[in-house]
C-alpha positions in Angstrom: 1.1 -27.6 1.4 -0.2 -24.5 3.3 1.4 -20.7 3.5 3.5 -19.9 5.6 1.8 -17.2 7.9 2.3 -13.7 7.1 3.9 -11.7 10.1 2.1 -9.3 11.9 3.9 -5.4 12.2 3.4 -4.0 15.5 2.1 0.1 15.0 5.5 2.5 15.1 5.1 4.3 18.7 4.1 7.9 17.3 1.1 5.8 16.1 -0.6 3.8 19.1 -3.5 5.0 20.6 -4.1 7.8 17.8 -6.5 5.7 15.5 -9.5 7.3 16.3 -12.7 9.2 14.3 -11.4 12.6 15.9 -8.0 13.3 15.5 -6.6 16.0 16.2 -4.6 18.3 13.2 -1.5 17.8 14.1 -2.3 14.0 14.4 -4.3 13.7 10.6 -0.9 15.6 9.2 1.1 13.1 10.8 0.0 10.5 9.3 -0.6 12.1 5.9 3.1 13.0 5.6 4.1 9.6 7.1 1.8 8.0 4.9 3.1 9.7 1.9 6.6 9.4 2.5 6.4 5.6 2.7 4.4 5.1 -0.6 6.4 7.1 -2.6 9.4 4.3 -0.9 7.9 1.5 -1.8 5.7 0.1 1.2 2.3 -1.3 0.4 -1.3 0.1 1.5 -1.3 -2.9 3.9 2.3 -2.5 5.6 1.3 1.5 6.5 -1.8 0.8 7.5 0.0 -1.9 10.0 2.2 0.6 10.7 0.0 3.3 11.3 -2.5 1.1 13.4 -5.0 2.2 10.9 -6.9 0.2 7.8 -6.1 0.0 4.5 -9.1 2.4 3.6 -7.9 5.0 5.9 -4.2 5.2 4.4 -6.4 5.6 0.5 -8.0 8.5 1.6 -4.9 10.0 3.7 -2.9 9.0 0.3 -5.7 11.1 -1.4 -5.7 13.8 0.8 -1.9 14.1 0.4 -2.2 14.5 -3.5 -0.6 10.9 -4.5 -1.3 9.0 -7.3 -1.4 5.2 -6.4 0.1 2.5 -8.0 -1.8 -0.4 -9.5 -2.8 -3.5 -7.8 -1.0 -6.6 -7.6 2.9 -7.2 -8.8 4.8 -5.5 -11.3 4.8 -7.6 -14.5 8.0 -8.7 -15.6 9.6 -7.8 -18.9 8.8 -10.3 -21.8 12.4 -11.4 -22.0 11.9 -13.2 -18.7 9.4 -15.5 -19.9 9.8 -19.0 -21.3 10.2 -17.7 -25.4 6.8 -18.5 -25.9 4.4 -16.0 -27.0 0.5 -15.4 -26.1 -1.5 -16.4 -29.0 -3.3 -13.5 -30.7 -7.0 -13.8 -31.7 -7.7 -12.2 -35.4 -11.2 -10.9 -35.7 -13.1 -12.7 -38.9 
């Protein structure tokens, strides 16, 4: 059975037509307080750099530049409670 396709995000308004290797100030602090301010909500590398009409790398660096620590990859884990009861087996060194 196949995936359902992931949907595509359209760039936000204030961000079409601005992707480019010189931006102006005002344009680079735009995007670095944008970028910031959705992180620290919740969204994803990918979903601001869809937003922003920019790649994934691009958001990093602006992320960087803006002084935020990122999260891990992948999911959260879920608490041990959630699991089935049964417990990872332990190796004991000889």
């Amino acid at each position: 059975m196949a995936y359902p396709s992931r949907p595509a995000r359209d760039p936000l308004p204030q961000f079409v037509g601005t992707a480019s290797p010189r931006q102006t100030d005002e344009q680079r602090q735009a995007l670095i307080a944008f970028a910031v301010e959705q992180y620290k909500n919740g969204a994803s590398l990918r979903e601001i750099a869809e937003w922003s009409a920019r790649s994934q790398t691009a958001i990093r660096r602006a992320l960087d530049q803006g002084g935020v620590t990122r999260r891990g990859r992948g999911a959260y884990r879920q608490a041990e409670s959630s699991h089935s009861g049964q417990r990872a087996s332990t190796r004991t060194e000889k």
